[in-house]
Legacy VTK file of the C-alpha trace (Angstrom):
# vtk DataFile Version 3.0
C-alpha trace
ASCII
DATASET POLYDATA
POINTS 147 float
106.416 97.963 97.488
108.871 100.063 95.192
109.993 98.064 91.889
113.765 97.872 93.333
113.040 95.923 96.190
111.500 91.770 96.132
108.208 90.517 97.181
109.333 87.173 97.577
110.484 86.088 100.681
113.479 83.713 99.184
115.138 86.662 97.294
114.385 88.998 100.156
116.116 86.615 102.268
118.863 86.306 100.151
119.106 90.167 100.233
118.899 90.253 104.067
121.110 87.679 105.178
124.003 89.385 104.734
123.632 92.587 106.144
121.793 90.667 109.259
124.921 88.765 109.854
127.323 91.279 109.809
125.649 93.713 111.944
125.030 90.986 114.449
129.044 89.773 113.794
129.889 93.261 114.838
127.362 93.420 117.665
129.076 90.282 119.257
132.455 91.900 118.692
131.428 94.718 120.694
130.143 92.537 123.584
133.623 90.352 123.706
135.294 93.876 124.340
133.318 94.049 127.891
134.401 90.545 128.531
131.328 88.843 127.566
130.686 86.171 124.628
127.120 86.146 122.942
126.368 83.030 125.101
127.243 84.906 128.601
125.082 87.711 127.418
122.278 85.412 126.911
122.366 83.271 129.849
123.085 86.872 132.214
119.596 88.015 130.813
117.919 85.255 131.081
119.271 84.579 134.707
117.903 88.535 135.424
114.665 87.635 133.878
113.925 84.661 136.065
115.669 84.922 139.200
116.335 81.651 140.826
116.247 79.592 137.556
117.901 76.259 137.358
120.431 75.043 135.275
118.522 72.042 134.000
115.963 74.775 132.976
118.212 76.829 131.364
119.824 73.599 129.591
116.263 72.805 128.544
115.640 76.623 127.105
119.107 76.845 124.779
118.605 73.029 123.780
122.100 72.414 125.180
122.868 69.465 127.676
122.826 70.057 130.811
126.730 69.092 131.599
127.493 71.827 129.316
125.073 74.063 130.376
126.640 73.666 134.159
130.180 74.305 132.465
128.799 77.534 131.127
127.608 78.712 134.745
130.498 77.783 136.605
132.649 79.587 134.542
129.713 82.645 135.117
129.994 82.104 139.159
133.822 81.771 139.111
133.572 85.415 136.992
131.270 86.459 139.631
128.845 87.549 137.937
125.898 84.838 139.130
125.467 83.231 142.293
123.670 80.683 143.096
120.540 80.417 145.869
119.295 77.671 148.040
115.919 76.339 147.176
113.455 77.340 149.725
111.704 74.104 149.810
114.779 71.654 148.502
117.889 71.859 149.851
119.415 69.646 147.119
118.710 72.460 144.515
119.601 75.828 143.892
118.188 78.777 141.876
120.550 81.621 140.067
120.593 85.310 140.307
123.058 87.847 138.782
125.255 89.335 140.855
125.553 93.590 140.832
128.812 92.765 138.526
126.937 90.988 136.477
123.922 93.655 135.970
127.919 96.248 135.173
128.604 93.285 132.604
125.488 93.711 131.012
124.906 97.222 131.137
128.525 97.717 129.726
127.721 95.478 126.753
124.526 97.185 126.182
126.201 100.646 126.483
129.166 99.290 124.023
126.678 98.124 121.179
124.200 101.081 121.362
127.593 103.157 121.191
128.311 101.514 117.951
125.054 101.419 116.138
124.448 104.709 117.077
127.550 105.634 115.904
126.421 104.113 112.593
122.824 105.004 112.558
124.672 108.904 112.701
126.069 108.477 109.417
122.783 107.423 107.447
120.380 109.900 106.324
117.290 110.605 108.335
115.131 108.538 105.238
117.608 105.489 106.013
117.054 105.823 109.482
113.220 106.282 109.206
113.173 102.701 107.293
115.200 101.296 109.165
113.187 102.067 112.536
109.861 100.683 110.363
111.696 97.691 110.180
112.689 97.006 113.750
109.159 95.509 114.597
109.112 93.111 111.504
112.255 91.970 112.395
111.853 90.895 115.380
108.544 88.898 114.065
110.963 87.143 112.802
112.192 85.783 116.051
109.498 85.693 118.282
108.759 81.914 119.371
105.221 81.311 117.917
102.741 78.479 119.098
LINES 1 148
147 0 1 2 3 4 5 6 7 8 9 10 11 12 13 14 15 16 17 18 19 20 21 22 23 24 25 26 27 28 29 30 31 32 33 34 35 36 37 38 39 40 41 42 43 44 45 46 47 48 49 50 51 52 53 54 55 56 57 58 59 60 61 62 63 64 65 66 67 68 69 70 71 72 73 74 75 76 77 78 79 80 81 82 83 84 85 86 87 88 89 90 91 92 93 94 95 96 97 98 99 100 101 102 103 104 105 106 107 108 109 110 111 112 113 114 115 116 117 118 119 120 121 122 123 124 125 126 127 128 129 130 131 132 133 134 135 136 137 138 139 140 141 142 143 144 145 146
């Protein structure tokens, strides 16, 4: 590791942080422009991942109660960008899918953000860019849910 740069992960997080934040900041900005807040995005993916989940299990996956979770869906349906489906063995309960509008809201989001970090990326030199593509896998290490 060059000289410049720390081994140890409580300075390198203190050098991270920063730039982590505000490039995510910016990446939510560009989201809100296509009408969506970081929580829409999230739930919209997850909903695309696993048609017909539940609200109680998407409650259960964001750690958020389940009243507010429902708030958070509503206001998703009303958009119309879910809909809900009838369970195929329980009538009381209902499964979600995103809605073609809701696949536009995402793709629009995605298309907005690549726009801007490409637009970004553009202005780095190609040695930047070359580190910075090395450190797309250990960053999202960082993330991943481990057992």
């Amino acid at each position: 590791m060059p000289a410049d740069l720390p081994d140890d992960p409580d300075q390198l997080a203190e050098l991270l942080r920063p730039a982590l934040l505000r490039v995510a900041r910016r990446l939510r900005q560009e989201a809100s422009k296509a009408g969506l807040s970081a929580l829409d995005v999230l739930l919209l993916v997850e909903i695309k991942r696993q048609p017909g989940v539940g609200v109680s299990d998407l409650a259960d996956a964001e750690q958020m109660s389940r009243p507010a979770m429902s708030t958070h869906i509503k206001r998703l349906e009303a958009a119309g960008w879910i809909s809900r489906l009838s369970h195929v063995s329980d009538g009381r309960r209902s499964g979600l899918t995103i809605t073609p509008a809701g696949l536009a809201a995402l793709a629009e989001t995605r298309r907005r953000r690549n726009d801007w970090l490409a637009a970004r990326l553009a202005r780095l030199t190609p040695a930047e860019r070359q580190a910075l593509a090395e450190a797309a896998a250990p960053l999202l290490a960082l993330v991943e849910v481990q057992p």
